[in-house]
Structures are given as C-alpha cells and as structure tokens.
N, C-alpha and C positions, 0 to 999 in steps of 0.2 A: 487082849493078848492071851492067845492060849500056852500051856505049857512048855511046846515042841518053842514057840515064839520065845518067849522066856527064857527061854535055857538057850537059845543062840545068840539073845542077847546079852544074857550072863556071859556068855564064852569071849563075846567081843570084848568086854569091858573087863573080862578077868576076874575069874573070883575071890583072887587075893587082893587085888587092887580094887575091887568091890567094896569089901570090908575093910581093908587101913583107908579107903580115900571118900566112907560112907557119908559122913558127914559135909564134906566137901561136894560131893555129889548131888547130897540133897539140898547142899543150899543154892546151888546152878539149877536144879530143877524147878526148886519155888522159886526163882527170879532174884534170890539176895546177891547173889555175884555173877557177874558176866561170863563170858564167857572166856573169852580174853584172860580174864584173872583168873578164872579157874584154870586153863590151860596152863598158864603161867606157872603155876602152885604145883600142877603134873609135874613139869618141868624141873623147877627147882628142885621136888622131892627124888629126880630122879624114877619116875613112873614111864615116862615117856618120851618120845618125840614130838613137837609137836602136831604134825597129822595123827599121830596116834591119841597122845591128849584129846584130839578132835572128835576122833571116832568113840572113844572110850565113854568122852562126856554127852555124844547123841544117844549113846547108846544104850548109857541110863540115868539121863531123862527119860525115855519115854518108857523103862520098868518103874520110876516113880510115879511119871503122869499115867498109868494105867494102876496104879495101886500096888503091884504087884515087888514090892521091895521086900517084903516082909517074906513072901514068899521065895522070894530069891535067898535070903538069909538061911531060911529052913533047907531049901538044896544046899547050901554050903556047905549048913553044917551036916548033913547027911552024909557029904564027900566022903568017899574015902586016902583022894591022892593032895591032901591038905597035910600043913604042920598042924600040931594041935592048939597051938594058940592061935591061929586065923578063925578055927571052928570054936573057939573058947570066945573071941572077943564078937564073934559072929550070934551067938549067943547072947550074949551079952547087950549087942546093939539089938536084938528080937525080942528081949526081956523090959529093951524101952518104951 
C-alpha cells in the first residue's frame, strides 16, 4: 500500500474515528473480535451506521494488515483541520 493508497484509506475510515476507535480497530484486524461485534461497538458509540461501521472496519484492516497504522498516525498527527486532542492522543497511541 503506497501513500496515495493510505491516505484514501484513512479518509474512509476517518481520522478522527481512526484514533478514538484505534484500539477496536486493531483488535477486528488481528481476528480477536468479529466483525459483527466490532460494528456493533461503531454503533453503540455513535460512529456510525451500520454500512458505514462496515466500510470504516475494511477499511482499516487492510492499513493494519499492510503495516501501515503507524504511519497513518504520523499523518494524523501532521493534520492540520484536527482538535488538538485527537493529534495528542494520536501521539500518544505512535509512542506505543
């Protein structure tokens, strides 16, 4: 996944909904929750609809399954049309 790839995939999934739903993300990409339950979890929180849940959670996994999370963090936090706590706690998850 090159750059141009990455950053349309970020755009789908949101960069803000990137980083509050990172941890949820990652754990639907390494297989510990379904997907189902992850959607579910969009939902409740208020993230989505569910076709949108749907597309958000294809859409990274495959910037986790190409390695490429870490990288997506560092765009984040470069944004400039961010609050500064999404780039703080963006940060923050790149520092783990």
């Amino acid at each position: 996944m090159n750059n141009d790839e990455l950053i349309r995939k970020l755009n789908s999934v949101g960069k803000r909904a990137f980083v509050e739903n990172y941890l949820l993300f990652q754990r639907y990409a390494v297989g510990t929750i379904s997907k189902e339950e992850a959607i579910d979890q969009l939902m409740e929180l208020g993230v989505s609809n569910e076709a949108g849940a749907s597309i958000r959670l294809s859409n990274a996994k495959l910037i986790f399954e190409n390695s490429r999370n870490k990288v997506a963090l560092a765009l984040i936090i470069e944004s400039q049309n961010l609050p500064h706590n999404i780039s703080k706690e963006a940060k923050t998850l790149l520092e783990v």
